[in-house]
C-alpha positions, 0 to 999 in steps of 0.5 A: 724826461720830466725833472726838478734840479735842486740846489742853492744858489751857485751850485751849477743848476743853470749849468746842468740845465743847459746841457740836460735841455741840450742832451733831451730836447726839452725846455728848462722851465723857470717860473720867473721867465713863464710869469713874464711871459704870461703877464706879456701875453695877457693870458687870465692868469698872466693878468692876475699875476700882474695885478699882483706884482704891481701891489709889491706883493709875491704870486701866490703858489696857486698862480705860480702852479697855475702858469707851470700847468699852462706852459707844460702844455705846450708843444716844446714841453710834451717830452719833458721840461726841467725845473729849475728853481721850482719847487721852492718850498715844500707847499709848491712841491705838493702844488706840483705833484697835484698838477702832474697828477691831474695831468696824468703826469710824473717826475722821472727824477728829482736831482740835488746838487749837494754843495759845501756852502763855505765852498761856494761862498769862495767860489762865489768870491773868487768870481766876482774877483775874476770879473772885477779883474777883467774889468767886467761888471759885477751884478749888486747881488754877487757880493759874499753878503747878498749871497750869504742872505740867498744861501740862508733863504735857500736853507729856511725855505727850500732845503726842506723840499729836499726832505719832501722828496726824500721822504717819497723816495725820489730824491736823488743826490749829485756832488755839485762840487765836482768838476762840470763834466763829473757833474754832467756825468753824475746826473746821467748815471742818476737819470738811469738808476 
């Protein structure tokens, strides 16, 4: 099973994630995990990303690309992966069909959690009360404007890979904003359409 999960922040991506890696055996891949991973090994690739992200500078597509092509060869990978917070942009998305390509590889699915965004923004506060309640921390980027910027980012820069998918017919949508387990079910039954 090889899968992208698409969606903004806080539709339920990481939750679906780690029962779909639970259910297929497969490793949930997230880029920011591989680069760290690689710069750690000092793997060619891990190295020119390093030298990258000590500039300040963001890693380019290309090496991105490059560390997904490494880390999906590797053992835990041969039956799948999912990806998760990958393709973040229509040109990552064409990246990785060129990858699978030359790998001899395809997605079997491309999932969207559809969200209502006013929804999760309450969703996203409500949370953060929660915890405050508790008397649990709260990370400097839950609060409603910090997510409000992750939401926007989302809809100029990852949104369209929604379209891109569409476009090729592979796209399918899931209501985020069900319950988990209407969610998980959903999924499944998109899995096997």
């Amino acid at each position: 099973m090889r899968l992208v999960l698409l969606g903004p922040p806080g539709a339920g991506k990481g939750t679906q994630s780690a029962r779909l890696v639970a259910k297929y055996a497969i490793p949930q891949l997230s880029t920011g995990d591989m680069l760290r991973a690689a710069v750690e090994a000092r793997t060619p690739i891990g190295l020119e990303a390093k030298e990258i992200m000590d500039r300040g500078a963001l890693v380019p597509d290309a090496v991105v690309v490059g560390i997904i092509g490494q880390r999906i060869k590797e053992k835990d990978a041969a039956n799948g992966f999912i990806l998760d917070g990958f393709p973040r942009t229509v040109a990552q998305a064409q990246a990785l069909d060129d990858l699978l390509i030359r790998e001899g590889l395809k997605l079997d699915a491309v999932i969207e959690l559809s969200v209502d965004e006013n929804a999760l923004l309450a969703r996203m506060q409500n949370r953060v009360d929660e915890t405050r309640a508790r008397g649990g921390d709260v990370r400097a980027d839950d609060n409603p404007q910090a997510f409000k910027t992750r939401l926007d980012a989302y809809r100029t820069q990852t949104a369209p890979v929604s379209h891109y998918y569409a476009g090729k017919g592979e796209l399918k949508q899931v209501d985020g904003m069900a319950p988990v387990d209407a969610v998980s079910v959903a999924i499944e039954e998109a899995l096997t359409r």
